[in-house]
C-alpha positions in Angstrom: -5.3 -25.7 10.0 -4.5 -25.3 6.3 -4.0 -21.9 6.5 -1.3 -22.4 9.7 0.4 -24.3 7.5 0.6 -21.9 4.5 1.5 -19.3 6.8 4.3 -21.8 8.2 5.5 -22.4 4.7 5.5 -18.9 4.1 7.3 -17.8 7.0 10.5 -20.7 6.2 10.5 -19.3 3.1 11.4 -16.2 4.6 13.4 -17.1 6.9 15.8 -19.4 4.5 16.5 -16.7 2.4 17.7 -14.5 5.4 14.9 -12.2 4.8 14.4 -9.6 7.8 11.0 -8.1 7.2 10.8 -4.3 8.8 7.6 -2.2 10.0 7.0 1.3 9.9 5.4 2.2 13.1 2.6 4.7 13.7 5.0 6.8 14.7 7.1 6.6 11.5 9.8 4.9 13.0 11.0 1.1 11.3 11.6 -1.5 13.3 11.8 -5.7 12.9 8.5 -6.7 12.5 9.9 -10.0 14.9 9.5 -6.7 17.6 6.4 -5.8 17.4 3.6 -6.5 20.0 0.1 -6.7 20.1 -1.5 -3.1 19.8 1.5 -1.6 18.5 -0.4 0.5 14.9 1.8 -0.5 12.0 1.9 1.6 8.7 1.1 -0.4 4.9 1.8 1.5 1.8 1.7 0.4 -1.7 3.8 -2.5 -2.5 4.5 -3.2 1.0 3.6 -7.0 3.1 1.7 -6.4 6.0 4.3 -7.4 8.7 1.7 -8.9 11.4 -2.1 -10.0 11.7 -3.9 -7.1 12.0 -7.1 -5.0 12.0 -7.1 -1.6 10.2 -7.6 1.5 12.0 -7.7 4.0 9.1 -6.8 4.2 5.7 -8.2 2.0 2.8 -6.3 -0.5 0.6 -6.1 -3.1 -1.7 -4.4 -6.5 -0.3 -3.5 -9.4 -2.1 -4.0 -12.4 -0.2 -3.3 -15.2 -2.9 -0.4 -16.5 -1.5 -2.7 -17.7 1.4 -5.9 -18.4 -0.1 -5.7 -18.7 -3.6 -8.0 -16.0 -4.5 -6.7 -14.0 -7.4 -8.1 -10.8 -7.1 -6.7 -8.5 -4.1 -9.7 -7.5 -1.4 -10.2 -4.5 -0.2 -9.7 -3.0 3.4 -11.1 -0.3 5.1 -11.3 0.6 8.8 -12.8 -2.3 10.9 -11.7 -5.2 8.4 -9.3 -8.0 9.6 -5.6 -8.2 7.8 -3.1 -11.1 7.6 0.3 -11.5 7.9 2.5 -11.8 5.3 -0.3 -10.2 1.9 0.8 -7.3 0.4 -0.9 -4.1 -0.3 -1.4 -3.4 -3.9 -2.3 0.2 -3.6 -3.8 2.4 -1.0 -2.2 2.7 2.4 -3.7 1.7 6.0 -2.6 1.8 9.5 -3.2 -1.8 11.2 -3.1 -2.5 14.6 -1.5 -5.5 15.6 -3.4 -8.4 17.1 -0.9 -11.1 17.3 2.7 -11.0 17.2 4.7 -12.6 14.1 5.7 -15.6 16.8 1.8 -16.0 17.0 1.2 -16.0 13.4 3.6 -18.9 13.1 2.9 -21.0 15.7 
């Protein structure tokens, strides 16, 4: 519950600044991340917010996830590992594939 709520927050945040948050596909093609569906593979770099709850299918990275639970230090992802919507990848790059939709995450 708490951490609908931070993502809730989160996503106002966004959304009353007019933000429009883009993904770069698997195919290398950028979209709205408000597009994207489930199973749809997403790329992160460096510096960039993981658009959508994900898991990653390659690639290894650093994400910061502070803004939703307070730990300081970013973890580290590698293939396998679960990703949420709306850290940021500190360094390193992953594919993730979506497994719910940026209306999901908010609800």
């Amino acid at each position: 519950e708490c951490l609908r709520r931070v993502r809730n927050a989160l996503a106002d945040a966004s959304a009353s600044e007019g933000a429009q948050v883009r993904a770069t596909k698997g195919d290398g093609t950028v979209v709205d991340a408000d597009s994207l569906i489930v199973g749809d593979v997403v790329i992160v770099r460096a510096g960039e917010r993981v658009p959508c709850d994900g898991v990653v299918v390659s690639g290894k990275a650093a994400i910061d996830e502070s803004a939703l639970t307070g730990e300081p230090l970013p973890v580290h992802k590698a293939k396998g590992e679960s990703v949420s919507g709306g850290t940021v990848a500190t360094n390193g790059f992953v594919k993730i594939k979506v497994s719910a939709t940026r209306a999901e995450d908010a609800a």
